[in-house]
VEXSE-680440 format. One line per field, with one value per residue: y, x, z of N, C-alpha, C in turn; residue number from 1. Coordinates in Angstrom, 2 decimals. Each point is the difference from the previous one (the first is absolute). Layout:
N
n.c2: [Y | ...]
n.c1: [X | ...]
n.c3: [Z | ...]
ca.c2: [Y | ...]
ca.c1: [X | ...]
ca.c3: [Z | ...]
c.c2: [Y | ...]
c.c1: [X | ...]
c.c3: [Z | ...]
resi: [NUM | ...]
This chain:
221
n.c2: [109.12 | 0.20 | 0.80 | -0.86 | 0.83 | -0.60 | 1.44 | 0.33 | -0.73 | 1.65 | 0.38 | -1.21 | 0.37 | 0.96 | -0.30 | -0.46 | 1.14 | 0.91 | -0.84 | -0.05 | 0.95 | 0.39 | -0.55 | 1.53 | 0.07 | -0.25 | 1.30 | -0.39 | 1.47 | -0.78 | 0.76 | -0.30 | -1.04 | 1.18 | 0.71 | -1.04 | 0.11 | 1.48 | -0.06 | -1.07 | 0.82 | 0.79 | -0.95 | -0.68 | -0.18 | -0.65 | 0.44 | -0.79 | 0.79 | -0.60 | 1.27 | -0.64 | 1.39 | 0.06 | 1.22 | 0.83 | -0.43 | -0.93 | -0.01 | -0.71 | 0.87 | 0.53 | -0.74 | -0.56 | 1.22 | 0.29 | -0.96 | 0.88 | 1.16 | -0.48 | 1.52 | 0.94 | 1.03 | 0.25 | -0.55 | 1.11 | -0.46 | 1.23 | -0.37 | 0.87 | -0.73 | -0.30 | 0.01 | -1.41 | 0.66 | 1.19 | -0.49 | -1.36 | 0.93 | 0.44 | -0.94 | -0.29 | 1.28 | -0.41 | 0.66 | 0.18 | 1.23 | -0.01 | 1.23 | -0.40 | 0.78 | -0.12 | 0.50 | -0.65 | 1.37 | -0.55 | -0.27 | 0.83 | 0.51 | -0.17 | 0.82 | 1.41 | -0.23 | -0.89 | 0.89 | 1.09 | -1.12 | 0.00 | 1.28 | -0.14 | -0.28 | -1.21 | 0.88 | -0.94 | -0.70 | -0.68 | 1.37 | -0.06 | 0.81 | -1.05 | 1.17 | 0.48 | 0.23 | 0.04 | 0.18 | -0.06 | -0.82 | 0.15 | 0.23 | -1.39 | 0.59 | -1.25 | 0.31 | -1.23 | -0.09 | 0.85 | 0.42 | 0.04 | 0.82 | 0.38 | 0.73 | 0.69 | 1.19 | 0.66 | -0.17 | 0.92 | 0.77 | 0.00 | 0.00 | 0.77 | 0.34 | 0.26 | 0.55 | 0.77 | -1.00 | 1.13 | -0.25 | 0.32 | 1.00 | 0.13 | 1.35 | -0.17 | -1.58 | 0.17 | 1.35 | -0.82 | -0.81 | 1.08 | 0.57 | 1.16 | 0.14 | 0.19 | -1.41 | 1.16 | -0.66 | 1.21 | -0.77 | 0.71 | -0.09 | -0.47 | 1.31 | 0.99 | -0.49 | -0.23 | 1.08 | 0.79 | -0.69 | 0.25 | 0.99 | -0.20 | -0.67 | 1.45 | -0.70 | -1.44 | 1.27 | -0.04 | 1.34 | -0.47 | 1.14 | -0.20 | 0.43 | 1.03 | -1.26 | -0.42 | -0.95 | -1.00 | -1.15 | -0.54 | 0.20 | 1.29 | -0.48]
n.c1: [96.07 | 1.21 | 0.29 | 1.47 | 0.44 | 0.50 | -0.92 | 0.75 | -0.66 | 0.22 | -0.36 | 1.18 | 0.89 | -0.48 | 0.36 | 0.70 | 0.49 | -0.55 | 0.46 | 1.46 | -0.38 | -0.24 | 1.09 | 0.40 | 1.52 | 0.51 | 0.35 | 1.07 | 0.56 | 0.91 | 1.01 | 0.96 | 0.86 | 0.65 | -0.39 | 0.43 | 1.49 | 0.16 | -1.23 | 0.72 | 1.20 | -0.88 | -0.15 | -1.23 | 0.58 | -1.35 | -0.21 | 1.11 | -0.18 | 0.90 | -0.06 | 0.67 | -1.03 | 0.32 | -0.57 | 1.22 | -0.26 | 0.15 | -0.99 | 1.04 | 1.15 | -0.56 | -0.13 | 1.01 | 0.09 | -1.13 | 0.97 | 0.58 | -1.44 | -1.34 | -0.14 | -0.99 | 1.05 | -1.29 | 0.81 | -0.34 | 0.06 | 0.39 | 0.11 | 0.53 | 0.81 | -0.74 | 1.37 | -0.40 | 1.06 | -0.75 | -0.94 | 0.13 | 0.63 | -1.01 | -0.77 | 1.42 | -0.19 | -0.80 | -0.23 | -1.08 | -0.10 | 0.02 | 0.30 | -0.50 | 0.64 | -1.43 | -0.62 | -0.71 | -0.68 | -1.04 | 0.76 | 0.58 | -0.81 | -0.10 | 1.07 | 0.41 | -1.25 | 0.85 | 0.85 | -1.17 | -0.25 | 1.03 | -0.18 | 0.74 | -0.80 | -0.34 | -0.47 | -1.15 | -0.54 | -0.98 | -0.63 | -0.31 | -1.34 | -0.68 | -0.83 | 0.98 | -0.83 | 1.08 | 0.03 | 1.11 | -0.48 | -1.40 | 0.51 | -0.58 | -1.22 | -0.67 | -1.51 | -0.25 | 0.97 | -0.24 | 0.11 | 1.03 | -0.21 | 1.21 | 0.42 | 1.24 | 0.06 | -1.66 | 0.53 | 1.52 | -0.06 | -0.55 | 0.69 | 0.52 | -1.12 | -0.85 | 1.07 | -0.10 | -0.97 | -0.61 | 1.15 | 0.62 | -0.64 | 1.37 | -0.33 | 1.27 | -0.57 | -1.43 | 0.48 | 0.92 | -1.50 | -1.12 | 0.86 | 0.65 | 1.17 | -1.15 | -0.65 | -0.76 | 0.83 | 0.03 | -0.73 | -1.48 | 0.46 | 0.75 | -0.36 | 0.16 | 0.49 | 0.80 | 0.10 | 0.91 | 1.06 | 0.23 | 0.14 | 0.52 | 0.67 | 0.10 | -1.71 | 0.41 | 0.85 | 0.59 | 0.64 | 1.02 | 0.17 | 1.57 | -0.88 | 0.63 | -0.54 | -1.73 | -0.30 | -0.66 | -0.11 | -0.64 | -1.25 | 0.75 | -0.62]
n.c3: [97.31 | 0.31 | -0.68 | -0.80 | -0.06 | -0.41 | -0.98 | -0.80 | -0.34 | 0.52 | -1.11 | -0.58 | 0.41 | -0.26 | -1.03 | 0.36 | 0.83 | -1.08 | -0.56 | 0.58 | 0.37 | -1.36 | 0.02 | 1.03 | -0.87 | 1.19 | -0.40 | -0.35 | -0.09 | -0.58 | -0.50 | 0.73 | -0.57 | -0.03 | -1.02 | -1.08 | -0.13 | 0.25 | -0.93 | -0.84 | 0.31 | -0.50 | -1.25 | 0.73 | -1.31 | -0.43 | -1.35 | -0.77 | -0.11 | -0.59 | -0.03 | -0.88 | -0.64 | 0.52 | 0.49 | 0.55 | 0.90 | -0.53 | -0.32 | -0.79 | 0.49 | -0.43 | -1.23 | -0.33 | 0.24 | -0.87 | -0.39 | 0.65 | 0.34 | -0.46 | -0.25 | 0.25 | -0.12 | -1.17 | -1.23 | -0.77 | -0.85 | -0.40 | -0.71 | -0.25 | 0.75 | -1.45 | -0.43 | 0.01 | -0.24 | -0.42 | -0.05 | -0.73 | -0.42 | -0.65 | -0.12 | -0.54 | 0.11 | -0.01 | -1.08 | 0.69 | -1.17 | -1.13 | -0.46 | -1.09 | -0.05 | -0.60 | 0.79 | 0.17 | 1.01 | -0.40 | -1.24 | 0.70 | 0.07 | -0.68 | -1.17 | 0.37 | -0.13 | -0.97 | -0.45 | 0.27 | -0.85 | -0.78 | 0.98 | 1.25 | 0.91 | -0.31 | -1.17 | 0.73 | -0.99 | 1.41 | 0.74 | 1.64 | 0.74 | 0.71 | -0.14 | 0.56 | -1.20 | -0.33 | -1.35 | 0.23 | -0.75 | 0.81 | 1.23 | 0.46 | 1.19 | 0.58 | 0.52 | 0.85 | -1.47 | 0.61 | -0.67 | 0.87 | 0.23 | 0.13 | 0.62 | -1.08 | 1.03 | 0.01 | -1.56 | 0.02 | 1.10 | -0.80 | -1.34 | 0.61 | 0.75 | -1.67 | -0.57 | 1.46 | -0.34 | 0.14 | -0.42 | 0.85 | -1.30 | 0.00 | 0.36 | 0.52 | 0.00 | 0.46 | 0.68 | 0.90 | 0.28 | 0.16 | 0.89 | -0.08 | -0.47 | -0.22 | 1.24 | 1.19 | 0.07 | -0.13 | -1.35 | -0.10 | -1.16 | 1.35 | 1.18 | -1.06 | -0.98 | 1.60 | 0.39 | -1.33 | -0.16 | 1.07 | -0.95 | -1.46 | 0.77 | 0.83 | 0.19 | 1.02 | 0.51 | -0.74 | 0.23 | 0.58 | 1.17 | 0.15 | 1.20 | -0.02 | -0.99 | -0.39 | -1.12 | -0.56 | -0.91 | 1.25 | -0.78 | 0.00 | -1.25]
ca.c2: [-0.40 | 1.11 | -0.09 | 1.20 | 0.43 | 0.13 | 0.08 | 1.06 | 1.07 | 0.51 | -0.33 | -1.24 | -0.46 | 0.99 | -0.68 | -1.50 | -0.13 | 0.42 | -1.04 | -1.22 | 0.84 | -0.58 | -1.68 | -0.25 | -0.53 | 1.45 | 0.13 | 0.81 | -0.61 | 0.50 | 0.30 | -0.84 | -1.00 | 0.40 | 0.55 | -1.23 | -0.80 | 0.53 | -0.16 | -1.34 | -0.57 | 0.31 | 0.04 | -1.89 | -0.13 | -1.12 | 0.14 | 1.83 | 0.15 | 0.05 | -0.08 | -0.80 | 0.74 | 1.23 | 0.97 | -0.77 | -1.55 | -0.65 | -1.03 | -1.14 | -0.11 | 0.49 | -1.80 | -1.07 | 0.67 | -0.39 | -1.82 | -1.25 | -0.32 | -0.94 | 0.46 | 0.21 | 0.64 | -1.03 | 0.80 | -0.12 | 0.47 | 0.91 | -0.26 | 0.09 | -1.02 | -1.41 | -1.32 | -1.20 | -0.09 | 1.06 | -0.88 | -0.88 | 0.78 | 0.76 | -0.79 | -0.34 | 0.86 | 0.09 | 0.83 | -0.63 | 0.08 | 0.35 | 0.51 | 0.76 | 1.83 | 0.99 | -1.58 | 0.28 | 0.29 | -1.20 | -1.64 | 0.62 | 0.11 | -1.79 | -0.85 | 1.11 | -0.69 | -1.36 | 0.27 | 0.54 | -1.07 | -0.78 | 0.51 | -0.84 | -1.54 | 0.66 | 0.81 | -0.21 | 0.99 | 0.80 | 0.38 | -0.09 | 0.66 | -0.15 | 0.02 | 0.58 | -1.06 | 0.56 | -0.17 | 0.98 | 0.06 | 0.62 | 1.38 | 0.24 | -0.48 | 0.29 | -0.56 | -0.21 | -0.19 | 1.84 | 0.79 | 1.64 | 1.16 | -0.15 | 0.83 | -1.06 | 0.20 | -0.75 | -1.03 | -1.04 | 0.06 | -1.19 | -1.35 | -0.01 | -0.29 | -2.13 | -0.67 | -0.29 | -1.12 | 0.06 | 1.00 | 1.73 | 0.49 | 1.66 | 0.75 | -0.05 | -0.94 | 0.56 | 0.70 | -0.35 | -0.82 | 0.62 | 1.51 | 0.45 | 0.69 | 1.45 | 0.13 | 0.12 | -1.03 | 0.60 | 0.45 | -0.94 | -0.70 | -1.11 | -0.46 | 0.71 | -1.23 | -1.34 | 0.65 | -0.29 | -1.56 | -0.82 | 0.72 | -0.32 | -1.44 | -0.60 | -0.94 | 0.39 | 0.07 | -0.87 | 0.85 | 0.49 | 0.75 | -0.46 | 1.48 | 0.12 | -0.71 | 0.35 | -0.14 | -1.13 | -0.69 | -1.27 | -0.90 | -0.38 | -1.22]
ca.c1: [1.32 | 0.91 | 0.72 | 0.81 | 0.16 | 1.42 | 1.03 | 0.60 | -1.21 | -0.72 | -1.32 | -0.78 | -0.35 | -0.98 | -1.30 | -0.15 | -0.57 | -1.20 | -1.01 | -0.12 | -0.57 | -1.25 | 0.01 | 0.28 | 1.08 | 1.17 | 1.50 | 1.22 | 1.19 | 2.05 | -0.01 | 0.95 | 0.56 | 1.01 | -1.23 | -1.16 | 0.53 | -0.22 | -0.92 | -0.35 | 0.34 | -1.01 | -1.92 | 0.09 | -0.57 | -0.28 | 0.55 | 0.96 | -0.33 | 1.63 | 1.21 | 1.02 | 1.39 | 0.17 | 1.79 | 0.56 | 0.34 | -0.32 | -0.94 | 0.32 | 0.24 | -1.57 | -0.81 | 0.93 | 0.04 | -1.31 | -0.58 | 1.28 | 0.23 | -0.53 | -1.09 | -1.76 | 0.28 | 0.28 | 0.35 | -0.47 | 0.90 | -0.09 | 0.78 | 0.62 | 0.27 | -1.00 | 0.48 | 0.33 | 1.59 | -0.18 | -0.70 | 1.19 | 1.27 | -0.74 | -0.84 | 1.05 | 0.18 | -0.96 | -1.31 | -1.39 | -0.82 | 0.58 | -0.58 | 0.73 | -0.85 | -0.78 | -0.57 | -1.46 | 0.01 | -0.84 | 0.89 | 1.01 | -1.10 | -0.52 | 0.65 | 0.21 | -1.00 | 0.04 | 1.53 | -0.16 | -0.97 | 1.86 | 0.86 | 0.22 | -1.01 | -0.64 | -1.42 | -0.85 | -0.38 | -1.09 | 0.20 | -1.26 | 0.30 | -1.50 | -0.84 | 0.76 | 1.43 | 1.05 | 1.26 | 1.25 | 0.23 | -0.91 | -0.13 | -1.17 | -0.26 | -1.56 | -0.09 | -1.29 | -0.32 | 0.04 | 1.46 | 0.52 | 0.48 | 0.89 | 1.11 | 0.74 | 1.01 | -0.60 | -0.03 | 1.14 | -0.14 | -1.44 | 1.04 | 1.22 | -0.54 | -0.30 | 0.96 | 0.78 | -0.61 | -0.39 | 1.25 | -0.31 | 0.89 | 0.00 | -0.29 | 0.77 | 0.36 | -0.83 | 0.15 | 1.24 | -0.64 | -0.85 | -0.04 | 1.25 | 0.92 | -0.01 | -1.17 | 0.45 | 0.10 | -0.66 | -1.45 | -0.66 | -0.75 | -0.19 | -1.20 | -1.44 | 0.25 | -0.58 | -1.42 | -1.37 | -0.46 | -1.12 | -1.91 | -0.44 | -0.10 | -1.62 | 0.14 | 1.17 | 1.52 | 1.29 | 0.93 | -0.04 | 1.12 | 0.96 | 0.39 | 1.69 | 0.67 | -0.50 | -1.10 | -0.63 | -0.81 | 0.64 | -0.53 | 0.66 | 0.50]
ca.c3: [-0.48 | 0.11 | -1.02 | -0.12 | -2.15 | -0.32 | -1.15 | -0.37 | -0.99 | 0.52 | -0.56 | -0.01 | 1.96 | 0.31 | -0.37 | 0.12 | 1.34 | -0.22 | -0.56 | 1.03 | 0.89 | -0.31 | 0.47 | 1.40 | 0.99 | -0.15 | -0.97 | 0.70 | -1.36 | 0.07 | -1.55 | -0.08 | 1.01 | 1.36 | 1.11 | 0.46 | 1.03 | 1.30 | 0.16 | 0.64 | 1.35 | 0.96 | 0.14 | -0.55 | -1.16 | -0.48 | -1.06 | -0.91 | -1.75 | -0.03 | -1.21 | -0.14 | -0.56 | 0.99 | 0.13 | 1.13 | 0.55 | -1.51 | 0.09 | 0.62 | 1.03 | 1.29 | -0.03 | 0.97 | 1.43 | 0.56 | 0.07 | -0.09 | 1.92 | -0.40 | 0.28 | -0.49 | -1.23 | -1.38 | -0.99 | -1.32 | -0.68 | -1.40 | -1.53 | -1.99 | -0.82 | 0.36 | -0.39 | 1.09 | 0.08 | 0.82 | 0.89 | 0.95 | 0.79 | 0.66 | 0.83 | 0.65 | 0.80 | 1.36 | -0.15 | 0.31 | -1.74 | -1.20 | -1.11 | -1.67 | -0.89 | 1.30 | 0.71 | 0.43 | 1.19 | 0.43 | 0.51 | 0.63 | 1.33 | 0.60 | 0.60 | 1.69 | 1.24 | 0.09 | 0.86 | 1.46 | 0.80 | 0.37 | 0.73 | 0.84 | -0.17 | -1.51 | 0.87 | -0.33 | -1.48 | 0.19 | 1.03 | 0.36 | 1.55 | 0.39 | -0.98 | -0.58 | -0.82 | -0.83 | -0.99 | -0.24 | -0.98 | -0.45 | 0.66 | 0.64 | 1.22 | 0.27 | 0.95 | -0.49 | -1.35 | -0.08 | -0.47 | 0.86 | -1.02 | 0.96 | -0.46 | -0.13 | 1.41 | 0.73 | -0.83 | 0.64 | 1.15 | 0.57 | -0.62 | 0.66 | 0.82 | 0.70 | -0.22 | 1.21 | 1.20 | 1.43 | 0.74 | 0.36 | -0.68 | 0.55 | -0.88 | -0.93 | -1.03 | -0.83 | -0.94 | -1.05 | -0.71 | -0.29 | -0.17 | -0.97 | 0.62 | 0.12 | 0.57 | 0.84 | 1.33 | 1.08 | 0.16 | 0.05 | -1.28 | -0.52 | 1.27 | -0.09 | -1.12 | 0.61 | 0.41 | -0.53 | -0.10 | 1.03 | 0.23 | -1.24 | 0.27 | 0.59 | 1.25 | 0.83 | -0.61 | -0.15 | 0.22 | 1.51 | 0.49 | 0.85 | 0.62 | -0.36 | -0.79 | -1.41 | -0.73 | 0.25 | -0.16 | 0.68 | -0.70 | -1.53 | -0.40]
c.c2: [1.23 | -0.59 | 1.33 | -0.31 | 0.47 | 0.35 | 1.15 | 0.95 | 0.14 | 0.04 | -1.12 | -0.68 | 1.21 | -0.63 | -1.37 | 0.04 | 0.98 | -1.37 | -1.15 | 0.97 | -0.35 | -1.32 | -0.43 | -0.29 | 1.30 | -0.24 | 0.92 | -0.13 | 0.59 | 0.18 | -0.74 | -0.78 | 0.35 | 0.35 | -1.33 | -0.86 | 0.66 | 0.11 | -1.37 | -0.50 | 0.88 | -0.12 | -1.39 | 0.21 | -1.06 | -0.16 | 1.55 | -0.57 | 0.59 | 0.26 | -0.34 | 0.66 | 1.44 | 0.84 | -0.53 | -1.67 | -0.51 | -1.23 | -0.85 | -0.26 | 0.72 | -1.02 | -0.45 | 0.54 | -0.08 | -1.18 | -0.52 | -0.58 | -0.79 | 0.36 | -0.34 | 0.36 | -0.57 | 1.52 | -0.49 | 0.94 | 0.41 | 0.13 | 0.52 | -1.37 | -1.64 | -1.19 | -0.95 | -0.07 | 1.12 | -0.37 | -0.53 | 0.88 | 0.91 | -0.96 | -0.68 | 0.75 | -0.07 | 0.39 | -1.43 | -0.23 | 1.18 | 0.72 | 0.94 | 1.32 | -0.01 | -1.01 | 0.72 | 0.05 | -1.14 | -0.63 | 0.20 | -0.20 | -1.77 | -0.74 | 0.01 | -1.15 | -1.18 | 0.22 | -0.43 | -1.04 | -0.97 | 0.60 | -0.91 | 0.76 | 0.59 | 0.43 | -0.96 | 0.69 | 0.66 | -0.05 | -0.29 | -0.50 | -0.61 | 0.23 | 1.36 | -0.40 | 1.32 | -0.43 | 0.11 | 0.14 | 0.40 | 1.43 | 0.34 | -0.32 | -0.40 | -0.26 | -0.97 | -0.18 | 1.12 | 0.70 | 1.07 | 0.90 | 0.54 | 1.13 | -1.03 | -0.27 | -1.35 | -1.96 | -0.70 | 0.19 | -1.91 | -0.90 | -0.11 | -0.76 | -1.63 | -0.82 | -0.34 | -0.94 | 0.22 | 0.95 | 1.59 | 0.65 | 1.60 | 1.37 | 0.46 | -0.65 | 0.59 | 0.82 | -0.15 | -1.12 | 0.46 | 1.15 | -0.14 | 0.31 | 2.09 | 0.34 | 0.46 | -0.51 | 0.71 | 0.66 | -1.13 | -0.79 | -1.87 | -0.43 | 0.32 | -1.19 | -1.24 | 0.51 | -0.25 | -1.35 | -0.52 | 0.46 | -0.73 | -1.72 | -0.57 | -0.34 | -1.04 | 0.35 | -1.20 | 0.10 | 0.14 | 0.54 | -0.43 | 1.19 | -0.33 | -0.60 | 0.31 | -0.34 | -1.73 | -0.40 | -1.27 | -1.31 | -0.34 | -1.26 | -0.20]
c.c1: [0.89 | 1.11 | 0.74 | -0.14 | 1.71 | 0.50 | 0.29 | -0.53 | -1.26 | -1.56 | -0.83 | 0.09 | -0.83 | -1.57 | -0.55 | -0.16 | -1.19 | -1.07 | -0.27 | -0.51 | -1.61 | -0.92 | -0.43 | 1.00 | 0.71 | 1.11 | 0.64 | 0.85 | 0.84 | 0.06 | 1.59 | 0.52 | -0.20 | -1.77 | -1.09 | 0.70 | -0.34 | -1.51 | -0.65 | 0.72 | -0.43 | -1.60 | 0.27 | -1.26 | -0.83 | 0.51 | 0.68 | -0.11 | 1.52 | 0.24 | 0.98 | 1.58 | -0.10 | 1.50 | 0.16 | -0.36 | -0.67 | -1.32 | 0.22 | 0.57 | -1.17 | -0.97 | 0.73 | -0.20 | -1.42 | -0.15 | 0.74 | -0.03 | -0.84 | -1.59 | -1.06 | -0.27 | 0.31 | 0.28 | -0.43 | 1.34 | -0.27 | 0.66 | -0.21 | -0.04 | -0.90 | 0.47 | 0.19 | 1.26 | -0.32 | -0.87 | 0.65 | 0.80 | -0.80 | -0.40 | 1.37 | 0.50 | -0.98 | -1.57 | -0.82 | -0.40 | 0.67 | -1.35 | 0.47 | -0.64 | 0.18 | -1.28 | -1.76 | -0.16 | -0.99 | 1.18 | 0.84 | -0.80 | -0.46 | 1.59 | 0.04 | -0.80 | 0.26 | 1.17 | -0.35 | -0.94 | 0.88 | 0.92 | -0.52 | -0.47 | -1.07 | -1.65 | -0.88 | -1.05 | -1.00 | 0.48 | -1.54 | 0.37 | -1.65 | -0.70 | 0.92 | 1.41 | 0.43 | 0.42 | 0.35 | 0.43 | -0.90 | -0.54 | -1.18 | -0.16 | -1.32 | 0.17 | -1.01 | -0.56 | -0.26 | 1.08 | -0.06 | 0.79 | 1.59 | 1.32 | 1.22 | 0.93 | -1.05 | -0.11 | 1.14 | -0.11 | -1.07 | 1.16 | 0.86 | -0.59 | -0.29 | 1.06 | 0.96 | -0.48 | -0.22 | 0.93 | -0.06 | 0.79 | 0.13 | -0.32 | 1.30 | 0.47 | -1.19 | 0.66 | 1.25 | -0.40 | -0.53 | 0.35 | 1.47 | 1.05 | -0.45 | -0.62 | 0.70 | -0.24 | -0.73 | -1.44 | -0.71 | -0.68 | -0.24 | -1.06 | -1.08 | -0.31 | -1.04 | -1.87 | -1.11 | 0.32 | -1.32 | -1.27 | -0.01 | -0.38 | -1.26 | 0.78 | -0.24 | 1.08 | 0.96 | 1.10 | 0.35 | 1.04 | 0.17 | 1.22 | 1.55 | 0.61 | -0.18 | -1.19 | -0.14 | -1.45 | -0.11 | -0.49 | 0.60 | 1.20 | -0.04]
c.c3: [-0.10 | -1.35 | -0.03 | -1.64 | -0.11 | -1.51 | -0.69 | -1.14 | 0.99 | -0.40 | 0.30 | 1.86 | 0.43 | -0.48 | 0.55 | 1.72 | 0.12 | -0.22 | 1.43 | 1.25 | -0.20 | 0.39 | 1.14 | 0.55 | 0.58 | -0.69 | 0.03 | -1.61 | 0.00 | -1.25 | -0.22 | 1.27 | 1.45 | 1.22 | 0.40 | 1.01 | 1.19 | 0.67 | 0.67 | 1.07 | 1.51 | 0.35 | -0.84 | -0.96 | -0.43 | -0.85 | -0.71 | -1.35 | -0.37 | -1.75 | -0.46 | -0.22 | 1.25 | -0.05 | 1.34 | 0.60 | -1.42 | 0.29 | 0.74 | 1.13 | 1.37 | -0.17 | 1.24 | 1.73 | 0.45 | 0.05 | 0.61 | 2.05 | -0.25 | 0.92 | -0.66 | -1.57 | -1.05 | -0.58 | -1.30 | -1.05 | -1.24 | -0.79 | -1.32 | -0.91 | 1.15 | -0.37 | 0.84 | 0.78 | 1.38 | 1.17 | 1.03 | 0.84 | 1.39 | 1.40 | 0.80 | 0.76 | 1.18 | -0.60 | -0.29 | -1.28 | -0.48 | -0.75 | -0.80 | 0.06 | -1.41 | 0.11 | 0.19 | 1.23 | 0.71 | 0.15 | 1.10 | 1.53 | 0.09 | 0.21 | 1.37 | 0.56 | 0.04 | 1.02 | 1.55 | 0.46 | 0.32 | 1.40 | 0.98 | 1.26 | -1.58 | 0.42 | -1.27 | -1.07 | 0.45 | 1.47 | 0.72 | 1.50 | 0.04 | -1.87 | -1.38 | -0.91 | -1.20 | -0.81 | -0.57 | -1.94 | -1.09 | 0.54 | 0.27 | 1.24 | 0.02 | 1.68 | -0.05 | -0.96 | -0.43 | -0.79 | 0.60 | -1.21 | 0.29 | -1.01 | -0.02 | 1.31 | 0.82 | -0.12 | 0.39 | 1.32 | 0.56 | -0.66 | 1.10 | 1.33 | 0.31 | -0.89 | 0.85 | 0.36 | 1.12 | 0.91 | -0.07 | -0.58 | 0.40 | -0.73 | -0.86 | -0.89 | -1.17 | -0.69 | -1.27 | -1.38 | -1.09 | -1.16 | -0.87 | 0.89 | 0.27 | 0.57 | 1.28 | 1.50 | 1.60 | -0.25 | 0.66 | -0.78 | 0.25 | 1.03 | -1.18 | -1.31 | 0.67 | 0.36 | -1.00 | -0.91 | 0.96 | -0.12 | -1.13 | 0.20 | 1.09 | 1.66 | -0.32 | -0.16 | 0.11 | 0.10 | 1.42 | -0.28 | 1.05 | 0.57 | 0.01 | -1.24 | -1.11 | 0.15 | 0.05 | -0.61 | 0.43 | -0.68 | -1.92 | -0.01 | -1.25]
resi: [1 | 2 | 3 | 4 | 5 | 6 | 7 | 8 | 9 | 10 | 11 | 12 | 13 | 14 | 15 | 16 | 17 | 18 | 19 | 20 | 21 | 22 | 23 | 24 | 25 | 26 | 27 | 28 | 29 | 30 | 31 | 32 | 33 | 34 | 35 | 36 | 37 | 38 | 39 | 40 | 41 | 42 | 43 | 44 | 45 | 46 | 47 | 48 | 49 | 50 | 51 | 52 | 53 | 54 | 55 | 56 | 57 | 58 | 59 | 60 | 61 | 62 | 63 | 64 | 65 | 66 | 67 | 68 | 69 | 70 | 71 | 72 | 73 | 74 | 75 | 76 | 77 | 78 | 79 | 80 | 81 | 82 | 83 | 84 | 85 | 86 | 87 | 88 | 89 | 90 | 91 | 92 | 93 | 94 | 95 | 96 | 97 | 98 | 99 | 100 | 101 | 102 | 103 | 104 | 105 | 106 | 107 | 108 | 109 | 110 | 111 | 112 | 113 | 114 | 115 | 116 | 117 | 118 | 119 | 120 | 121 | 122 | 123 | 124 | 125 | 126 | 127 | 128 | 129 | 130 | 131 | 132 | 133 | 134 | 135 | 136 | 137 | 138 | 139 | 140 | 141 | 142 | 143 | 144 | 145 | 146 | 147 | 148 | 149 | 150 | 151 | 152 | 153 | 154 | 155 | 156 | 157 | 158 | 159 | 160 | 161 | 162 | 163 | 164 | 165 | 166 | 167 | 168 | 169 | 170 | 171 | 172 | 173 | 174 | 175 | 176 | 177 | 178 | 179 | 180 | 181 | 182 | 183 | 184 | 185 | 186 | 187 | 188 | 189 | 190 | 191 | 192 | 193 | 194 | 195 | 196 | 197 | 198 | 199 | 200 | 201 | 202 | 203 | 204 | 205 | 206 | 207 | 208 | 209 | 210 | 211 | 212 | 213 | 214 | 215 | 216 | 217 | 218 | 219 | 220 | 221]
């Protein structure tokens, strides 16, 4: 899952993409309006974690601009104030959920995963390719009833994979999936990631490469 973090207390969006890294998602964070608007209109976000009160472009109006093309992108919203009045206004603006600060980092992350099981086309709660199944909300893989052991790159790289249905995903969608805005587009992190995915999963591989395009699981469903 690729997430942006949109808020102005540096501490607390420092912390909170320390925690969702943990998770396995990539993250990316703006410390006001202006830098989350410019951020999201270059990289397709599942979910932003949206502060309400921001300097420059104002919450609300960077809510409305992420919702308003009627993309992939759910928004979650951060709030001072938890009153129903604030809610309503909030969720009338476009945001997906609403939350009060200061809030519990568990509750925040399930919300995130309920978000990202809502983006369009929506990703199935369990993932699974032949004898290889995933999921995603437990952050586990087995094979074979086996539990594969799996890094968190190697962990979304395989989500991203059999969440394509089968379709050929490129090494640059990987890495824009996967990885951060600081990742560099001319390594090789995302041939050497798929490599040793395929040794940790065994035979038969499940992974094909698709010379010039990408990557492919033809049996995920």
């Amino acid at each position: 899952m690729r997430v942006l973090i949109v808020e102005d207390e540096q501490p607390l969006a420092d912390a909170l993409a320390r925690g969702l890294r943990r998770e396995g998602m990539a993250v990316d964070v703006a410390y006001d309006g202006d830098s989350g608007h410019e951020k999201a209109a270059i990289t397709r976000y599942d979910v932003v974690v949206l502060d309400r009160d921001l300097p420059g472009m104002p919450g609300d109006e960077l809510c409305a601009q992420l919702t308003q093309d009627g993309g992939i992108t759910r928004v979650i919203m951060l709030t001072a104030s938890g009153t129903l009045a604030d809610k309503v206004e909030g969720l009338s603006l476009g945001a997906d959920d609403y939350l009060a600060k200061p809030f519990d980092f568990p509750e925040l992350v399930a919300r995130m995963r309920a978000l990202g099981r809502r983006a369009t086309p929506a990703t199935p709660p369990v993932l699974a390719a032949g004898d290889v199944v995933l999921d995603p909300a437990r952050r586990t893989v087995k094979r074979g009833g086996e539990p594969v052991e799996l890094t968190r790159k190697e962990f979304g790289v395989l989500e991203v994979l059999l969440g394509a249905g089968g379709a050929v995903v490129s090494s640059e969608e990987l890495l824009e999936r996967v990885w951060d805005e600081h990742a560099d587009p001319f390594t090789t992190t995302v041939r050497v990631t798929v490599m040793t995915l395929r040794k940790k999963l065994g035979e038969p591989g499940i992974i094909e490469t698709v010379v010039g395009s990408g990557y492919r699981v033809p049996s995920a469903g």
